[in-house]
KEFI-715711 format. One record per residue (C-alpha): x negated, z, y; residue in three letters. Coordinates in steps of 0.5 Angstrom, whole numbers, plus 500, padded with zeros to 3 digits. Example, Ala and Ser with C-alpha at 12.3 -4.5 7.8 and 13.67 -1.06 7.14 Angstrom:
2
{rec {475; 516; 491}; 'ALA'},
{rec {473; 514; 498}; 'SER'},
//
This chain:
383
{rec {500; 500; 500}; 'UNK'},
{rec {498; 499; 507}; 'UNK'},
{rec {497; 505; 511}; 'UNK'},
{rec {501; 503; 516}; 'UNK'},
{rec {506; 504; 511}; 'UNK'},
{rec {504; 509; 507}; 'UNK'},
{rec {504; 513; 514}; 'UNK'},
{rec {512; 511; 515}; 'UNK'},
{rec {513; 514; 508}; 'UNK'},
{rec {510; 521; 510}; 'UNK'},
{rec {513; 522; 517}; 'UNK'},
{rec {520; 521; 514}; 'UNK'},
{rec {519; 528; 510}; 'UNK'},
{rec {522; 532; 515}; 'UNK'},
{rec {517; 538; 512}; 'UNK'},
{rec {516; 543; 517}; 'UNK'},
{rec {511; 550; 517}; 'UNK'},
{rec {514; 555; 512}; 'UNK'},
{rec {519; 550; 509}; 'UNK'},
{rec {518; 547; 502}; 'UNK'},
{rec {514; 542; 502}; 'UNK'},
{rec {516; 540; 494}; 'UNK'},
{rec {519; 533; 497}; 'UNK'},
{rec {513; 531; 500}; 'UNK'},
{rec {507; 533; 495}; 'UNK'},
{rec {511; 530; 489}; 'UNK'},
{rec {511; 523; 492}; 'UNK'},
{rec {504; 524; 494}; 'UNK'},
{rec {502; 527; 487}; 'UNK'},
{rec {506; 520; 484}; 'UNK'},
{rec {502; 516; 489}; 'UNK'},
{rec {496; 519; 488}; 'UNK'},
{rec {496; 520; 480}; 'UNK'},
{rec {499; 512; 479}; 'UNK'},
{rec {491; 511; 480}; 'UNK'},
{rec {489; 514; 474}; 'UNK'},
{rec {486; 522; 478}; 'UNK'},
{rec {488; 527; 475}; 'UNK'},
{rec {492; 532; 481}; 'UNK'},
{rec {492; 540; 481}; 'UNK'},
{rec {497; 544; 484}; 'UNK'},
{rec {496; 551; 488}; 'UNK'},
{rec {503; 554; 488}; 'UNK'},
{rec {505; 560; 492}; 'UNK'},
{rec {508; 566; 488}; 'UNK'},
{rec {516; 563; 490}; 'UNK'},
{rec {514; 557; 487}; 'UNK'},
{rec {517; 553; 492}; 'UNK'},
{rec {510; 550; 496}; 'UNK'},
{rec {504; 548; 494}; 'UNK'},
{rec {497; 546; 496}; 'UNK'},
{rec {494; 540; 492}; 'UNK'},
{rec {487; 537; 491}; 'UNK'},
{rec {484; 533; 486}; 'UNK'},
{rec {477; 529; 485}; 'UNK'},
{rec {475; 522; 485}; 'UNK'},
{rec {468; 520; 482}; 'UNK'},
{rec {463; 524; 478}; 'UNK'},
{rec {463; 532; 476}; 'UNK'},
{rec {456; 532; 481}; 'UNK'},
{rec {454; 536; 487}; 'UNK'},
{rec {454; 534; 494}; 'UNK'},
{rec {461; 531; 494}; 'UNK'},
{rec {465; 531; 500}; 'UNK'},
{rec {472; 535; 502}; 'UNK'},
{rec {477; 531; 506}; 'UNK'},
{rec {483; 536; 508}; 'UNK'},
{rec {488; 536; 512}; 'UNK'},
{rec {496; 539; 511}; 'UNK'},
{rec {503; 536; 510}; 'UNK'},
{rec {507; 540; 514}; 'UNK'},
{rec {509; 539; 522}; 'UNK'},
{rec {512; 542; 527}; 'UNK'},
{rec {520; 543; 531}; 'UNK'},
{rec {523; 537; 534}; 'UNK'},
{rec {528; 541; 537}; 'UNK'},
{rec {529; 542; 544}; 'UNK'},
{rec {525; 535; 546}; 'UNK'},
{rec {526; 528; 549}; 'UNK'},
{rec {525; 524; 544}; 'UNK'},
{rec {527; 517; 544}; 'UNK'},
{rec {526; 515; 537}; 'UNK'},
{rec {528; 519; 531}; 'UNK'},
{rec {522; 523; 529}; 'UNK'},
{rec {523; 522; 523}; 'UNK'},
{rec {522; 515; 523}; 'UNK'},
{rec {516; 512; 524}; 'UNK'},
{rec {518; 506; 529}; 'UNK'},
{rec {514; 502; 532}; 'UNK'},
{rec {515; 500; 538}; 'UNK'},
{rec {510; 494; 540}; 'UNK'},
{rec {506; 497; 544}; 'UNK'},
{rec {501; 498; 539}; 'UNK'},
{rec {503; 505; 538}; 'UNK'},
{rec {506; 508; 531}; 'UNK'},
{rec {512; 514; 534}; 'UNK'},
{rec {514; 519; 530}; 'UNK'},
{rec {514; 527; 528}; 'UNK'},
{rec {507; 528; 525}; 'UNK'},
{rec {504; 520; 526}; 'UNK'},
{rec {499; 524; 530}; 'UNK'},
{rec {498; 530; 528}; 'UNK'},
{rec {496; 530; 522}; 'UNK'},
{rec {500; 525; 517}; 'UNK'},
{rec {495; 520; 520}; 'UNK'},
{rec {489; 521; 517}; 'UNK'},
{rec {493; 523; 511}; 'UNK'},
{rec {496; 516; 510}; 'UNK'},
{rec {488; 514; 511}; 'UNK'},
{rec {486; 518; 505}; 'UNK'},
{rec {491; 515; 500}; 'UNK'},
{rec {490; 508; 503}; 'UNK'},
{rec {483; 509; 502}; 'UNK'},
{rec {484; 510; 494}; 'UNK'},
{rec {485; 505; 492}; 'UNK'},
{rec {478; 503; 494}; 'UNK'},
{rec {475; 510; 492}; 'UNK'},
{rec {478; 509; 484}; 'UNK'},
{rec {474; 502; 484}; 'UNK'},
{rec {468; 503; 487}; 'UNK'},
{rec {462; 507; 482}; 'UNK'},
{rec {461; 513; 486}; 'UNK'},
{rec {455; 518; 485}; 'UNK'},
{rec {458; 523; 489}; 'UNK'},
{rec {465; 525; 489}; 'UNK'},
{rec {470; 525; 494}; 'UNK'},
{rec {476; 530; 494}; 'UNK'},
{rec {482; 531; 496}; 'UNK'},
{rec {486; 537; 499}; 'UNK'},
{rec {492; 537; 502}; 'UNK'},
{rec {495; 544; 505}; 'UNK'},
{rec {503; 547; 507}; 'UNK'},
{rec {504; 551; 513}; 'UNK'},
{rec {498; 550; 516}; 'UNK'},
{rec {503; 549; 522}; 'UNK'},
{rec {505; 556; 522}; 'UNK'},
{rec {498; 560; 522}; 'UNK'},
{rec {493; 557; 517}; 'UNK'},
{rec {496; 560; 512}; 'UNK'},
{rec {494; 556; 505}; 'UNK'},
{rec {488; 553; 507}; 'UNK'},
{rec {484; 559; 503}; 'UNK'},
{rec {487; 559; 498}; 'UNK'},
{rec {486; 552; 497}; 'UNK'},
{rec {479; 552; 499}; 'UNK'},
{rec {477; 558; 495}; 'UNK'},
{rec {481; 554; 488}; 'UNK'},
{rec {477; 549; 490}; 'UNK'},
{rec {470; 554; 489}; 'UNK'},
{rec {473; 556; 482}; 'UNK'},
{rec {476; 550; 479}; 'UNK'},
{rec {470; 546; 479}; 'UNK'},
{rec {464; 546; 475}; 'UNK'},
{rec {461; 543; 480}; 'UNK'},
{rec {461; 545; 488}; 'UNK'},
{rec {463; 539; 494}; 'UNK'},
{rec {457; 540; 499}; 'UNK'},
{rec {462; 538; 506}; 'UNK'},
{rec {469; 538; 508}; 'UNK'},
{rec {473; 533; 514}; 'UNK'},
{rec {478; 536; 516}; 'UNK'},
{rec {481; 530; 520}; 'UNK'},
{rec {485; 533; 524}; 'UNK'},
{rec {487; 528; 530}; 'UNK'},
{rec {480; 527; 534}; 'UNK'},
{rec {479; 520; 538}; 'UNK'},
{rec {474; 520; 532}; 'UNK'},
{rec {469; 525; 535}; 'UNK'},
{rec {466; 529; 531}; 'UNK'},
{rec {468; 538; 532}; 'UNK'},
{rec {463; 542; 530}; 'UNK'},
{rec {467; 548; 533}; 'UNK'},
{rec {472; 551; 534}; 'UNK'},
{rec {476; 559; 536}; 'UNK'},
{rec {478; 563; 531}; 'UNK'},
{rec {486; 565; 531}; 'UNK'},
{rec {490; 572; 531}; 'UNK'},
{rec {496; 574; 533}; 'UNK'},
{rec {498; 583; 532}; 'UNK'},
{rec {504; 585; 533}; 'UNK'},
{rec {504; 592; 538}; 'UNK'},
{rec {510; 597; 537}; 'UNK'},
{rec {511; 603; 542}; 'UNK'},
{rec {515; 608; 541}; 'UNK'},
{rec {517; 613; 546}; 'UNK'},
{rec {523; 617; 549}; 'UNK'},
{rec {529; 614; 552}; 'UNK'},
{rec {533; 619; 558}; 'UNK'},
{rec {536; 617; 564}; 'UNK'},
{rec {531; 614; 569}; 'UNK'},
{rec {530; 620; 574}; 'UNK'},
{rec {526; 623; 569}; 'UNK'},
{rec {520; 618; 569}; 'UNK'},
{rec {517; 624; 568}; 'UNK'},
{rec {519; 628; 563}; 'UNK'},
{rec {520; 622; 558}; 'UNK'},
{rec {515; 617; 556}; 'UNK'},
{rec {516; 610; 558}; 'UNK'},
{rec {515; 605; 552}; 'UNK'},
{rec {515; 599; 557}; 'UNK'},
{rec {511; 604; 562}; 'UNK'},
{rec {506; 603; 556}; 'UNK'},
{rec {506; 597; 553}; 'UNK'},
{rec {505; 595; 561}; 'UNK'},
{rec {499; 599; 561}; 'UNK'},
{rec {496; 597; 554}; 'UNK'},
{rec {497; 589; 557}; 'UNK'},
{rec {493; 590; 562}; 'UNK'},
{rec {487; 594; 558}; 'UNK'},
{rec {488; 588; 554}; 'UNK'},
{rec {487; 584; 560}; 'UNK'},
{rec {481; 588; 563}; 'UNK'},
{rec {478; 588; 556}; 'UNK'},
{rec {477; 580; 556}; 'UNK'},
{rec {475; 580; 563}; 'UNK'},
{rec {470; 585; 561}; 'UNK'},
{rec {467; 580; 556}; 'UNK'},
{rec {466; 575; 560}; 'UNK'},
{rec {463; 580; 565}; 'UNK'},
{rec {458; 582; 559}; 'UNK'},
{rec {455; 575; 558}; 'UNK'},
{rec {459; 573; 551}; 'UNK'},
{rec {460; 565; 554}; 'UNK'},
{rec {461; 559; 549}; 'UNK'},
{rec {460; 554; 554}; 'UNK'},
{rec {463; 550; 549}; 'UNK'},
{rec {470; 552; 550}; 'UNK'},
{rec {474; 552; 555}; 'UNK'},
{rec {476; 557; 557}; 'UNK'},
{rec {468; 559; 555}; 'UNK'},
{rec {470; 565; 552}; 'UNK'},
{rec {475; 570; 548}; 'UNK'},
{rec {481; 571; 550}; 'UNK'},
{rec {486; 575; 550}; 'UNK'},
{rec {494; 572; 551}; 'UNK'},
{rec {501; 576; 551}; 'UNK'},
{rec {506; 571; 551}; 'UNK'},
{rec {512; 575; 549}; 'UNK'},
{rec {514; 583; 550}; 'UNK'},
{rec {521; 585; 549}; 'UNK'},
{rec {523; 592; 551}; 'UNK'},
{rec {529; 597; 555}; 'UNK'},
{rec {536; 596; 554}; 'UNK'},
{rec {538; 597; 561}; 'UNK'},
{rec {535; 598; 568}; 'UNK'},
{rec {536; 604; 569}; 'UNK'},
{rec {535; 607; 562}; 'UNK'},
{rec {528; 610; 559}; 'UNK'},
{rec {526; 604; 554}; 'UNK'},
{rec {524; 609; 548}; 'UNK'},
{rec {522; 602; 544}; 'UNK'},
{rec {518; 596; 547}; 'UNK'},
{rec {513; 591; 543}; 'UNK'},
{rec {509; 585; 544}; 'UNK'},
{rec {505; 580; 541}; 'UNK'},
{rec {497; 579; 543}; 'UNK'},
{rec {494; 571; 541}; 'UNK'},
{rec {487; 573; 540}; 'UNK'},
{rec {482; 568; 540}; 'UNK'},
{rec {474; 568; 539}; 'UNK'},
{rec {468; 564; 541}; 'UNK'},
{rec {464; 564; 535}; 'UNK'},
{rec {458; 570; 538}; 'UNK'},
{rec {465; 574; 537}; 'UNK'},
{rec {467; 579; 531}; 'UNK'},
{rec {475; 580; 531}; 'UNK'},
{rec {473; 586; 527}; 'UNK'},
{rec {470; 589; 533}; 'UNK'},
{rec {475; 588; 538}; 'UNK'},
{rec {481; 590; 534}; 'UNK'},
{rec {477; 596; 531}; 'UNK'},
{rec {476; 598; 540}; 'UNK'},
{rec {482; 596; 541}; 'UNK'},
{rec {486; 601; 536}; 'UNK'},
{rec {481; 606; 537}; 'UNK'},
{rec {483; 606; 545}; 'UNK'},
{rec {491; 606; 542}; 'UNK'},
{rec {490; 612; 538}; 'UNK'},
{rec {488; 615; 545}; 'UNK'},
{rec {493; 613; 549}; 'UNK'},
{rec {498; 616; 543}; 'UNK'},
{rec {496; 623; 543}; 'UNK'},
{rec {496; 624; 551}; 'UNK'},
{rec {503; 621; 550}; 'UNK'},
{rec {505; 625; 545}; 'UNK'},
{rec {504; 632; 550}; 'UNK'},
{rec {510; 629; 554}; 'UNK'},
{rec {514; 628; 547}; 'UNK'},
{rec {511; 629; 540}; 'UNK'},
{rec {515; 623; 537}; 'UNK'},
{rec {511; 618; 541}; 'UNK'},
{rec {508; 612; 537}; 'UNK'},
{rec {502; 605; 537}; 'UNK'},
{rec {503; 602; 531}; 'UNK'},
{rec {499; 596; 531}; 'UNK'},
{rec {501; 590; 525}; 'UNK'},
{rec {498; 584; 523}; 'UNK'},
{rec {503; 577; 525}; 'UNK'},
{rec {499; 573; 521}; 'UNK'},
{rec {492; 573; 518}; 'UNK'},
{rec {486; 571; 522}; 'UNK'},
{rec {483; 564; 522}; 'UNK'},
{rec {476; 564; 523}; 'UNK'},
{rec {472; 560; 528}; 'UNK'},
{rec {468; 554; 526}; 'UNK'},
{rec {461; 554; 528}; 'UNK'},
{rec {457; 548; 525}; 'UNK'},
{rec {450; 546; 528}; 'UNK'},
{rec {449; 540; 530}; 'UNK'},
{rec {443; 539; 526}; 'UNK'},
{rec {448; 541; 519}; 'UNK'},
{rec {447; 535; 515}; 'UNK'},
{rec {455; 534; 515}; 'UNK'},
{rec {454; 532; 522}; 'UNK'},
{rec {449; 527; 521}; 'UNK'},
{rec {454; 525; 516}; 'UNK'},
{rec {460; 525; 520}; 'UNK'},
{rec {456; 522; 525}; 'UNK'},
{rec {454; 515; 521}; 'UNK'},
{rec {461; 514; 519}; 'UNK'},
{rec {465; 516; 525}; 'UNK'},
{rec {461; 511; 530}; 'UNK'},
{rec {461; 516; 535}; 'UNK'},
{rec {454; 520; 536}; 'UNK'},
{rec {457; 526; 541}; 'UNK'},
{rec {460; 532; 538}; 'UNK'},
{rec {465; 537; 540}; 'UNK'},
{rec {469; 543; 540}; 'UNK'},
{rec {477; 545; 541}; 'UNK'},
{rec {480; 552; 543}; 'UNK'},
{rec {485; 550; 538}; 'UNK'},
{rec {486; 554; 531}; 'UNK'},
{rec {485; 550; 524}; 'UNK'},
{rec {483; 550; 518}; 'UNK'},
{rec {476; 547; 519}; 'UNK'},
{rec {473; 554; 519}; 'UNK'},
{rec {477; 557; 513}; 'UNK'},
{rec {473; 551; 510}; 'UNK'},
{rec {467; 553; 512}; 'UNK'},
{rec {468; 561; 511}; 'UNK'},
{rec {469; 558; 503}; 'UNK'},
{rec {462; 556; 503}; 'UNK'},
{rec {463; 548; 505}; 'UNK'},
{rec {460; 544; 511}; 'UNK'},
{rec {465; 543; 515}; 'UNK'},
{rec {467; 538; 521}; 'UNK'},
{rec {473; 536; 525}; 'UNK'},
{rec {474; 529; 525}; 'UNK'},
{rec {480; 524; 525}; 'UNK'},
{rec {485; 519; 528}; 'UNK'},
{rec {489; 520; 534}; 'UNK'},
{rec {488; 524; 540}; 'UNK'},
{rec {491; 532; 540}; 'UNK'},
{rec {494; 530; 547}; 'UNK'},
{rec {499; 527; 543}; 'UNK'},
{rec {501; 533; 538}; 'UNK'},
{rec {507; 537; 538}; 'UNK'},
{rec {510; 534; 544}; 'UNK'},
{rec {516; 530; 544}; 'UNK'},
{rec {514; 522; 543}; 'UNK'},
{rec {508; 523; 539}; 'UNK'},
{rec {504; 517; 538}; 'UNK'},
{rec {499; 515; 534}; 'UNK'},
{rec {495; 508; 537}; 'UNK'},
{rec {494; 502; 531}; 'UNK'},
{rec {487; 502; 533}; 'UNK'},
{rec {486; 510; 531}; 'UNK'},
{rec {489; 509; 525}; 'UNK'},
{rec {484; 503; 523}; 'UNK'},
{rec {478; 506; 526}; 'UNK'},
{rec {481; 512; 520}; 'UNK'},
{rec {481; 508; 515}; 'UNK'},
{rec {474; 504; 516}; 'UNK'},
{rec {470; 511; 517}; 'UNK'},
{rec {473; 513; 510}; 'UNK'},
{rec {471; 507; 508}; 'UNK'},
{rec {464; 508; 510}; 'UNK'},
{rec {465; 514; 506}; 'UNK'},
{rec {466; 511; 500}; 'UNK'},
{rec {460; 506; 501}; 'UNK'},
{rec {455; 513; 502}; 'UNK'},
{rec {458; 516; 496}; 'UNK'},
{rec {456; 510; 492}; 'UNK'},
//
């Protein structure tokens, strides 16, 4: 099949993160199986989504990884002026469609490639793994990377995450967290601000320490100027607490987006932060004795990606990408759970994150071209 069509086939699985993606991965298991490769499953524990990978070529070393994920995000509450879930081009020389860009492009390269892989005598392996709920906080690429390490007696050397990158090489990326932060403290009338403890007063405070803790790191040197912002950062983009102004809220929360520069320890940050929260605790519970700082994971870290750009899966990458600059991305992807698993690891793919999870994403002919050719270059490497 042409990859255009290919593309066309996966856009019209509306799979979005933390949905079953059972319908999409069976027609992709059929394709791929249909040229003789043996596929491998990574269910999670309901049964009702899975990651696949599996191997084309020899059982040898030094063999390469492309991965990217199956699911994609919400259309609702956008201008779309096509449906989203058909790939409609329009003649201009773009493709639209929910996921066109992000990231069934690249895997539509991937499975129009096969065909080439299979025929080709290949000294060096190349892999396929194709992750759900990436969308919704990276949340199988683990597992799947970690599946890989195991079942496998042999060990790939690099992976290629193909998310949507003009073709240039990312060698970096920030690491993700998202915590819950729940205060509990007394409701009364709000005359008695005194005498009661406040939980949005609080969570106000906790804010702003946040706040003063980034600018702090900052103020400490911790910069990447590779990244924009050049540092780690810390952002409340939802707090929720109170039932009515002029009644002491006895319950507030919000979320914090933590995302670090490479140079920075998540583990360090939260550790602090937790540690200012116990005190912040004790001196609310001398005003009312049932106050509480609960601290709670929303989802699990992803880690950031930090490849030199003197790694040998740079060189590579380089060489089939055509673009010799490389990059970095304050976006979270599955890239540095690949890397933490042992792998090599890049970012590199087709299409423009410019045009990700917005209404009318595109992914230019030409980009979609220029992802086939570099797997193709890949092949003729590996042989």
């Amino acid at each position: 099949m042409h990859v255009e069509d290919i593309l066309k086939k996966l856009v019209s699985f509306p799979v979005l993160g933390g949905q079953s993606n059972l319908a999409i991965l069976e027609w992709i298991q059929s394709y791929i199986e249909g040229y003789g490769i043996t596929t491998t499953l990574v269910p999670n524990q309901e049964g009702s989504k899975a990651s696949l990978h599996c191997r084309i070529g020899p059982a040898v070393d030094g063999g390469s990884i492309l991965s990217g994920h199956m699911d994609v995000v919400p259309v609702e509450g956008q201008d779309w002026h096509t449906d989203p879930f058909v790939l409609t081009d329009k003649g201009d020389g773009k493709l639209y469609g929910r996921g066109s860009c992000d990231m069934k492009g690249f895997l539509a390269c991937c499975l129009a490639v096969l065909p080439e892989m299979v025929k080709a005598t290949l000294t060096k392996p190349i892999y396929f793994a194709f992750s759900y709920d990436e969308e919704i906080g990276c949340l199988a690429a683990p597992e799947l990377a970690e599946h890989i390490n195991t079942f496998y007696t042999e060990k790939p050397k690099y992976a290629l995450i193909g998310e949507p990158s003009l073709m240039q090489p990312i060698v970096g990326q920030k690491g993700i967290y998202i915590m819950k932060v729940t205060v509990e403290g007394s409701a009364g009338h709000s005359s008695r601000i005194r005498q009661e403890v406040s939980a949005v007063h609080e969570a106000a405070r906790l804010i702003l320490w946040l706040e003063d803790r980034m600018n702090r790191l900052v103020e400490a040197g911790h910069l990447d100027e590779r990244f924009h912002p050049p540092h780690t950062s810390f952002h409340i983009g939802m707090v929720q607490g109170g039932v009515a102004p002029n009644v002491i809220a006895d319950k507030a929360h919000f979320f914090v987006d933590i995302r670090t520069i490479p140079q920075d320890k998540l583990a360090d940050l939260i550790a602090e932060f937790e540690a200012h929260c116990k005190i912040e605790e004790a001196r609310l519970q001398k005003t009312f004795a049932g106050s509480r700082i609960r601290i709670e994971e929303d989802h699990p870290p992803v880690p950031p990606l930090d490849t030199t750009n003197d790694a040998e899966v740079v060189a590579l990458i380089k060489s089939i990408s055509c673009r010799q600059d490389v990059g970095t991305v304050a976006y979270a992807a599955e890239a540095g759970q690949f890397a933490e698993a042992g792998f090599q690891s890049v970012i590199c793919g087709p299409g423009s994150i410019a045009q990700a999870h917005r209404a009318n994403e595109f992914i230019a002919k030409d980009e979609l071209q220029k992802g086939v050719e570099m797997l193709q270059k890949l092949v003729a490497l590996s042989s």
